[in-house]
N, C-alpha and C positions, 0 to 999 in steps of 0.2 A: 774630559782630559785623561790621557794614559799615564797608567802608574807610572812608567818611565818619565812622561815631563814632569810627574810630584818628584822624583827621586833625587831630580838637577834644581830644584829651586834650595838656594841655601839657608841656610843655620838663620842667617843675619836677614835674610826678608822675612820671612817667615814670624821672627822676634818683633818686628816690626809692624806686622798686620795689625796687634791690638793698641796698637799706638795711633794708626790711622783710624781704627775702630772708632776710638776712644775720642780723638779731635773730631770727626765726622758726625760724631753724635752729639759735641757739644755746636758744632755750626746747626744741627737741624734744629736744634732745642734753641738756637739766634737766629731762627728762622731766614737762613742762608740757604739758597734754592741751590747757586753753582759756583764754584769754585776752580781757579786755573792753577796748572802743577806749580807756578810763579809764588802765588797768592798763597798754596797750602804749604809749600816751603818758607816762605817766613814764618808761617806760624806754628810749625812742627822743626824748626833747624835742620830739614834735612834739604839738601839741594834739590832744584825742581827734577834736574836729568836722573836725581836717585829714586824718584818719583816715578819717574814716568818709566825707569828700567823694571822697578818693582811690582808697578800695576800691571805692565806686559807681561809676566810670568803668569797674569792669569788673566789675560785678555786687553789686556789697555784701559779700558772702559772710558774713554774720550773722546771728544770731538775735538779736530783743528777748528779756533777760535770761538771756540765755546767755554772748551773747560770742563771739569767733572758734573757732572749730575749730582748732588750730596748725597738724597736720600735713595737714588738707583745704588750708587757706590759703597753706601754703609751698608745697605740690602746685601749686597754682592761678598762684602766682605765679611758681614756676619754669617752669611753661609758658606762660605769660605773656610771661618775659624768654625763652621759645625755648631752655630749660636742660634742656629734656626730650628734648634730642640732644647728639651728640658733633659738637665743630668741628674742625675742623685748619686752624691755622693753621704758619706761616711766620713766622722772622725775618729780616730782611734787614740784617744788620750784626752782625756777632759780638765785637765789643766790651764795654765791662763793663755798659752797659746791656742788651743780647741777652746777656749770659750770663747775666745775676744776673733774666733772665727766665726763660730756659730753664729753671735753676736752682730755679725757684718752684715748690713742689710741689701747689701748692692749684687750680692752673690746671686740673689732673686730676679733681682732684677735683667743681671744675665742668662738667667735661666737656668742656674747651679742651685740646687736645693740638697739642705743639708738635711739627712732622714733620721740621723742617728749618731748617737755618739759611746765609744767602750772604754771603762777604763777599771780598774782593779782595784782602786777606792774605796771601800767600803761609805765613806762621808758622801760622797759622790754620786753612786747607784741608788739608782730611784729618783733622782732630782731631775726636774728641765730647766733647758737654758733655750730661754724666747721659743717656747713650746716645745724643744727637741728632747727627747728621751736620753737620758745616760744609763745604758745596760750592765751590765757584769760584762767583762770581755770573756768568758767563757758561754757566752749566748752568740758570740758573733761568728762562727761556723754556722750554724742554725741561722739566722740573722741574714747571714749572705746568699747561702744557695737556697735561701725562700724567698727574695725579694731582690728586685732589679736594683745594681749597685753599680754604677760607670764608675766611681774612684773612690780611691781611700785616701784621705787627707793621714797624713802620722806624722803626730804630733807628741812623742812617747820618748824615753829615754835611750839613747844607743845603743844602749847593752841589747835593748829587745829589739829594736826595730828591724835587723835581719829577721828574725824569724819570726815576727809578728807578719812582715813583707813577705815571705816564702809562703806561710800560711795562706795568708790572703792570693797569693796569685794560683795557690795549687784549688784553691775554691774557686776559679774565674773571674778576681777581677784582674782588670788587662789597664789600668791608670791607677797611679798613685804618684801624692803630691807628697813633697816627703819634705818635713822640718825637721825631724832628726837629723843630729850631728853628726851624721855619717851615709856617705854615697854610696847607693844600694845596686849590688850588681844582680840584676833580674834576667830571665830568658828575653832573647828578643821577641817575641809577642808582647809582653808588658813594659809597658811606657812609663817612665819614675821621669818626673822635673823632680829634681832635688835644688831644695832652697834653704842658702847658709847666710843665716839673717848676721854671724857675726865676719865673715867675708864681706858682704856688703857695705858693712859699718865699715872695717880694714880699709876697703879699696876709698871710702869716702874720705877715712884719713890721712893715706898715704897722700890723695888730692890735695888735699886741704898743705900738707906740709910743702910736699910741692911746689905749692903755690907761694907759700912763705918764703922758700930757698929762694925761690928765682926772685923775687921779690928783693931778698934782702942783696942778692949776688947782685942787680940791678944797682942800689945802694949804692953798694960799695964800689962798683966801677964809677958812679958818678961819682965820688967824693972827690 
C-alpha cells in the first residue's frame, strides 16, 4: 500500500481498528471460524456498511456470502495496527499511574513490554514493580541511547513533562504515551497519544446528565 492511500484513511477508522482487534479476538477465543459484516455489527454497534467501508481501506478481506474469515481478519489487522512485533516501552514516573501500568498484564500479551521505569523518588529507586526496575531518571539518557525504546509512557507531573518529552525525543524516541496533564507539542517525526483520563470522566458526565435532562424534559411534557 502507498504512503498516500495511508494518508486518506481517517482519524475515526483507524480508532477503530483495535476495537475490531479486540472483538475478533474474543470470537476466536469462542471458537467462531466466520463471521458476516451483519453479524459483526450487532455485536460491535457499528453498522455493517461502516464495516465493510472500513475493511476496504485496506483491502475488504471478504467473500460475498461467506463473511469474514476471524482468524485470517484478526491476522490482518494485528499487522495492520503493527502487533505483529514486540515494542518496548518505558515508564517515566513510578507513581500509581506507572505502577498500576507496569502492573497490567495484558500489555504482554499484546506484545508491549514494559523495560523500565524513572522516577526522582528516592523511596522508589531500586525497587521493582512485577520484576521492572525503577532507575533514578538521571540514568534515563544513558538508559535510552544503549537500548531499543519504541515508547515512553509519561506518567509525571506537568510542570516537567515538556521537557522530560523534549529530552526524550532529542534521544530518539519517536512515540510517546502521555498521561500528563498537559498536550505535548513535539516535531512531526514523534507521535504523542495524549490521554486526559479526567476529560474522559467530564465527557461521561456531561452523558450521564444529558440523559437526565431529556429524561426529565420528557416528564414534564407528559404531565
Amino acid at each position: 500500500m502507498s504512503n498516500n492511500n495511508e494518508r486518506k484513511i481517517s482519524s475515526a477508522v483507524i480508532n477503530r481498528l483495535p476495537r475490531y482487534y479486540r472483538y475478533l479476538g474474543d470470537l476466536l477465543e469462542s471458537d467462531i471460524t466466520r463471521i458476516s459484516s451483519k453479524e459483526l455489527s450487532s455485536k460491535m454497534n457499528i453498522t455493517a456498511s461502516q464495516i465493510r467501508q472500513d475493511l476496504n481501506n485496506f483491502g475488504g478481506f471478504g467473500q460475498q456470502g461467506y463473511g469474514y474469515n476471524v482468524e485470517y481478519l484478526y491476522n490482518e489487522i494485528k499487522k495492520i495496527l503493527g502487533l505483529d512485533r514486540i515494542y518496548r516501552l518505558i515508564v517515566v514516573g513510578g507513581g500509581n499511574i506507572g505502577q498500576a501500568l507496569v502492573n497490567y498484564t495484558n500489555f504482554e500479551k499484546r506484545g508491549f513490554v514494559i523495560t523500565a521505569v524513572f522516577d526522582v523518588n528516592p523511596r522508589l529507586i531500586g525497587m521493582t514493580i512485577r520484576g521492572v526496575e525503577v532507575y533514578d531518571v538521571d540514568r534515563m539518557e544513558e538508559y535510552v541511547k544503549s537500548n531499543k525504546v519504541d515508547v515512553a509512557i509519561l506518567t509525571l507531573p506537568r510542570s516537567q513533562a515538556s521537557k522530560v518529552a523534549s529530552d526524550l525525543a532529542s534521544w530518539g524516541i519517536k512515540g510517546m504515551w502521555n498521561f500528563s496533564h498537559v498536550d505535548l507539542n513535539m516535531p512531526e517525526d514523534v507521535i504523542v497519544e495524549n490521554v486526559h483520563l479526567t476529560d474522559s470522566l467530564m465527557t461521561l458526565l456531561y452523558k450521564i446528565n444529558k440523559v437526565e435532562m431529556d429524561e426529565s424534559k420528557s416528564e414534564d411534557f407528559n404531565k
